[in-house]
C-alpha positions in Angstrom: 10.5 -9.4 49.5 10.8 -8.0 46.1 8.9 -5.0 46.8 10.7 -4.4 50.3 13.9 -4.3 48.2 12.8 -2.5 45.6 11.1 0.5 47.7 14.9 0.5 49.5 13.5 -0.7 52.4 15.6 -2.8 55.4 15.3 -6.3 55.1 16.0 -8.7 58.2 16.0 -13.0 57.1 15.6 -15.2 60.1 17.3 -18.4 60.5 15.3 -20.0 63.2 11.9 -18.6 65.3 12.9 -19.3 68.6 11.1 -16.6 70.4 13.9 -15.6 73.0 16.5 -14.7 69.8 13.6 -13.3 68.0 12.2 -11.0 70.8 15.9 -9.9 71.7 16.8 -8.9 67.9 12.8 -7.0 67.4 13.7 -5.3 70.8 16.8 -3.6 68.9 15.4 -3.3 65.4 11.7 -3.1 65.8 9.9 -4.4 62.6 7.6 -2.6 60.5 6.6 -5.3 58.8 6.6 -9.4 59.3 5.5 -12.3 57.2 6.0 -15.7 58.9 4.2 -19.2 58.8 1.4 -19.8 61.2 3.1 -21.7 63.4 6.0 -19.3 63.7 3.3 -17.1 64.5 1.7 -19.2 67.3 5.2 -19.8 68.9 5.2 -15.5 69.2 2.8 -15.3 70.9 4.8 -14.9 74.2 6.6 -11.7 72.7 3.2 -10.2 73.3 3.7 -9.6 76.8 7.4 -9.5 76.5 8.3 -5.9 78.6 11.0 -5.0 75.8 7.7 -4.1 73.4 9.4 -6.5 70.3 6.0 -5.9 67.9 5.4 -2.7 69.2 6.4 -1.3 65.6 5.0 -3.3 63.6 2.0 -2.3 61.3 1.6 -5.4 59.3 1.6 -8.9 60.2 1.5 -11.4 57.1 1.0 -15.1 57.2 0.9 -18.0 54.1 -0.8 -20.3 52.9 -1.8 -22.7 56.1 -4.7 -21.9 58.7 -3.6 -19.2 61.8 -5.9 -19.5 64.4 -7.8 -16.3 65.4 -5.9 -16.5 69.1 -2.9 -15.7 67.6 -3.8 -13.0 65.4 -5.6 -11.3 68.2 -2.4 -11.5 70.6 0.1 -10.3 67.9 -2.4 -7.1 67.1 -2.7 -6.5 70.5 0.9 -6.2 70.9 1.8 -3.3 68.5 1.6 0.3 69.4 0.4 1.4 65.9 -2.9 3.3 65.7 -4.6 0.9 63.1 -2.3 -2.8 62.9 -3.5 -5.1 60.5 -3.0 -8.9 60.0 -3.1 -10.1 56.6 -4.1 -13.9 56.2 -3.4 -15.3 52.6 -4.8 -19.1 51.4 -3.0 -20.8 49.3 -0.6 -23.7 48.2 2.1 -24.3 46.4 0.6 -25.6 43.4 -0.8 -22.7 42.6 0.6 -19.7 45.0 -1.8 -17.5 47.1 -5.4 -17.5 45.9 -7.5 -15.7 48.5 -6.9 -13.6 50.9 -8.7 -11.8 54.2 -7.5 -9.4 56.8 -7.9 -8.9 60.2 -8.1 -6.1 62.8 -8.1 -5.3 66.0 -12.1 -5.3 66.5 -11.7 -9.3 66.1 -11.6 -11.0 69.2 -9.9 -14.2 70.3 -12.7 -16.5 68.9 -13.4 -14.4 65.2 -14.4 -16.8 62.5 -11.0 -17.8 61.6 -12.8 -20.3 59.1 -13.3 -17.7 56.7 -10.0 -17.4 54.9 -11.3 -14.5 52.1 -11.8 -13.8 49.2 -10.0 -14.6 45.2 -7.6 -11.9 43.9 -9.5 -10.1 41.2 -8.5 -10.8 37.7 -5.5 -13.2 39.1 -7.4 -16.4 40.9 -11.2 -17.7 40.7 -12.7 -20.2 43.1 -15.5 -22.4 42.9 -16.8 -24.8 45.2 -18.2 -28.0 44.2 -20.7 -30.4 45.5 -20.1 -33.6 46.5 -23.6 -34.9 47.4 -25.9 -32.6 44.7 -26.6 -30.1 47.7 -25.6 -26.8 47.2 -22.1 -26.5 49.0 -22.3 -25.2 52.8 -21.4 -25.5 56.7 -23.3 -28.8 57.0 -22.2 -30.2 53.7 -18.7 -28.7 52.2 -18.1 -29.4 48.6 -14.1 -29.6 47.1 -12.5 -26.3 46.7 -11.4 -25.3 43.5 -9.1 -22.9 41.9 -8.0 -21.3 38.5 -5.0 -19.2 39.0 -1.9 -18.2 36.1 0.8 -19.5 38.7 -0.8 -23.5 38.5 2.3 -25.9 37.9 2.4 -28.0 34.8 3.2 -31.2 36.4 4.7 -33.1 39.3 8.2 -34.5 38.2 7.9 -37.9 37.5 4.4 -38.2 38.5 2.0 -37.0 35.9 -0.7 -39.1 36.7 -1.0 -37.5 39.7 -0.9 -34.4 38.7 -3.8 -35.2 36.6 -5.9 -36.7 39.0 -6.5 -32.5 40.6 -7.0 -30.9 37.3 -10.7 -30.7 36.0 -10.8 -28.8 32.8 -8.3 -26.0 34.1 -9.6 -26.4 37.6 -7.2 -27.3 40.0 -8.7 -28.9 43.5 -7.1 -28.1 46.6 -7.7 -31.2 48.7 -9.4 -28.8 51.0 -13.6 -29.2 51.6 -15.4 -26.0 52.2 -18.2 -23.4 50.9 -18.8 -19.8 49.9 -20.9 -17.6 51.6 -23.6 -15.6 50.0 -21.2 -12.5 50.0 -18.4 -14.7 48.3 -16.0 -15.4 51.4 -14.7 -18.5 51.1 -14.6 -20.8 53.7 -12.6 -23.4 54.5 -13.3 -26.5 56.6 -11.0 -29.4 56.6 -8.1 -31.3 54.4 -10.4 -33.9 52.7 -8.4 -36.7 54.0 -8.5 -35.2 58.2 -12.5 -35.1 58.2 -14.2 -37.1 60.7 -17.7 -38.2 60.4 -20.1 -36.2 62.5 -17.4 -33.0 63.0 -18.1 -30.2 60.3 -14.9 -28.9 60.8 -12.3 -29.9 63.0 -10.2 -26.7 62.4 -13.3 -24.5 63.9 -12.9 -26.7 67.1 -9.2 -26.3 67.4 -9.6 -22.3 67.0 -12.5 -22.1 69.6 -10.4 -24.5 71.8 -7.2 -22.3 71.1 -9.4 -19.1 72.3 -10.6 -20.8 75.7 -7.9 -22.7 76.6 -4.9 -20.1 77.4 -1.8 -22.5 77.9 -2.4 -24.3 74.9 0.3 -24.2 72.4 -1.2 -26.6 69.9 -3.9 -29.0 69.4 -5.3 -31.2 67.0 -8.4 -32.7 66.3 -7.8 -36.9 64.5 -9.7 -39.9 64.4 -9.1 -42.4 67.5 -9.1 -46.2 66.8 -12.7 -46.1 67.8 -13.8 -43.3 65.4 -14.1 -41.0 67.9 -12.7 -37.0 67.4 -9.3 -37.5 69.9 -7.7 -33.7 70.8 -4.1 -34.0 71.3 -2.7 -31.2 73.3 0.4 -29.6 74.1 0.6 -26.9 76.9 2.9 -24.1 77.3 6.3 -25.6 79.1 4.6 -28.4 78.9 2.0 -28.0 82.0 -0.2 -30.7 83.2 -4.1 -29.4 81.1 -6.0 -28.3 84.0 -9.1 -30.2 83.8 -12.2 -27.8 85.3 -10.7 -25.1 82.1 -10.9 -28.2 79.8 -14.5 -29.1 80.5 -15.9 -25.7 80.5 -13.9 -25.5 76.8 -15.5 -28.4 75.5 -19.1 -26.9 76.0 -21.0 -26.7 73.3 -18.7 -28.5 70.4 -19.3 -31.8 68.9 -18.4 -34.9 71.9 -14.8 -35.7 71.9 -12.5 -38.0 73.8 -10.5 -37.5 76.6 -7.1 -35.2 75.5 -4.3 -36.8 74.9 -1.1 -34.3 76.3 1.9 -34.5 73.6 5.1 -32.7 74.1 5.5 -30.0 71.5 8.5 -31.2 70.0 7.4 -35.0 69.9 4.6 -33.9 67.5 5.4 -35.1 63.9 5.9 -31.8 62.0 6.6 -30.9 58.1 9.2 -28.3 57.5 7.1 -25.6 58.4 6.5 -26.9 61.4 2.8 -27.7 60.7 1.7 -31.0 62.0 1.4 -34.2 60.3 -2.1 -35.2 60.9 -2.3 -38.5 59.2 1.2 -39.7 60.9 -0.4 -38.4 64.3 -3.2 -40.5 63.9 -0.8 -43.7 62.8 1.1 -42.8 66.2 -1.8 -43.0 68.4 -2.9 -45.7 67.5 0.0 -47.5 67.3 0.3 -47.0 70.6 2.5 -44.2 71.1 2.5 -41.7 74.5 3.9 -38.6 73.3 7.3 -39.3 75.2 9.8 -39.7 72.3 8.5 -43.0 71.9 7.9 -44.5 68.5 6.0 -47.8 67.8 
């Protein structure tokens, strides 16, 4: 934002992402430029096809600190008219701002590696990954995911001790699991506390799911009462899943229960609109449908 205002360029705030407002207000100043959460991002996808050409302009997507699923970023680049559009993916937190970072272009299809989240900022963040079971960190067995990085907060207020509990000699730990590859791309597999024994990531099978399964709008991957991976699903104005597109989606990943159809907006949801796992887990096995209900 500074830099846009700096350089003199136009600068348009949003007040809400619904994509019917959004598409109509692109359609009459077409972007050049957008940054927006994931999930915003996921919720655009429908201005892709949208005959008024609302991305058309744009040249650079940008999107913080929480996973975007390669489906997404493969619509939206699809949609602009540019010659060469790029979408820039940044990993981060607010702890300690962005500290890697990864782009993606058009020569990535629906079902790129959207695992790989890039690479440290040179002279600004460092990243190490470390073991959790004396094996060197990988796929099969992710260590934590560490950072150094100038823009680290001091402190929680009022809660030191917590604070101190993810701060290893200057190394800050993310609460993420994941590994570097040999070329130094980090990689990032799971929130420690949403891994489920016997998944290596549960993110991988929610972007491979995302890429197969065209009417899904979100799904997510949590621990039944029995153990077992659960995917709760929400379909685009809320369609019944059709079940011969399920099965063939399902091939090849790790054995999962039956889905589980949630309504979009019955999903818990932090402020920026990413979902609340561990509360969605509670839910379910509390008993809860998906229907406004709340055990």
């Amino acid at each position: 934002m500074p830099i846009a205002i700096l350089q003199g360029h136009p600068l348009i705030i949003l007040k809400d992402d619904e994509p019917e407002s959004v598409g109509t207000l692109f359609s009459q100043i077409p972007p050049g430029l957008i940054e927006a959460h994931p999930n915003t991002f996921l919720r655009w996808e429908v201005l892709a096809n949208d005959p008024r050409g609302p991305l058309s302009n744009v040249k650079y997507f940008s999107s913080t600190f929480d996973a975007i699923h390669p489906r997404t970023v493969h619509k939206l680049l699809g949609a602009s008219r540019r010659r060469l559009p790029l979408f820039a993916q940044a990993y981060g937190q607010s702890e300690v701002g962005p500290i890697a970072a990864r782009t993606y272009s058009r020569k990535r299809g629906a079902e790129a590696d959207g695992r790989c989240v890039g690479s440290p900022f040179h002279g600004m963040t460092n990243v190490r990954v470390v073991s959790r079971d004396g094996n060197t960190p990988s796929k099969s067995s992710p260590g934590f995911i560490e950072v150094k990085s100038d823009g680290r907060i001091v402190t929680y207020l009022g809660e030191h001790p917590r604070w101190e509990k993810q701060v290893n000699d200057g190394w800050w730990r993310m609460g993420d699991v994941g590994y570097r590859t040999k070329w130094g791309c980090l990689h990032l597999l799971d929130r420690e506390v949403d891994e489920i024994p016997g998944v290596e990531s549960t993110l991988e099978i929610e972007d491979k799911l995302f890429a197969r399964v065209e009417d899904l709008i979100e799904v997510i991957i949590i621990p039944g009462p029995d153990g077992r991976p659960v995917p709760v699903v929400s379909t685009r104005d809320d369609k019944p899943l059709d079940e011969r597109v399920w099965r063939d989606a399902v091939v090849g990943l790790p054995p999962m229960a039956d889905p589980v159809r949630w309504k979009l907006e019955d999903l818990p949801q932090t402020a920026t609109t990413k979902i609340k796992r561990l509360e969605l887990a509670r839910l379910l096995a509390a008993g809860s449908t998906g229907n406004g209900d709340r055990p």
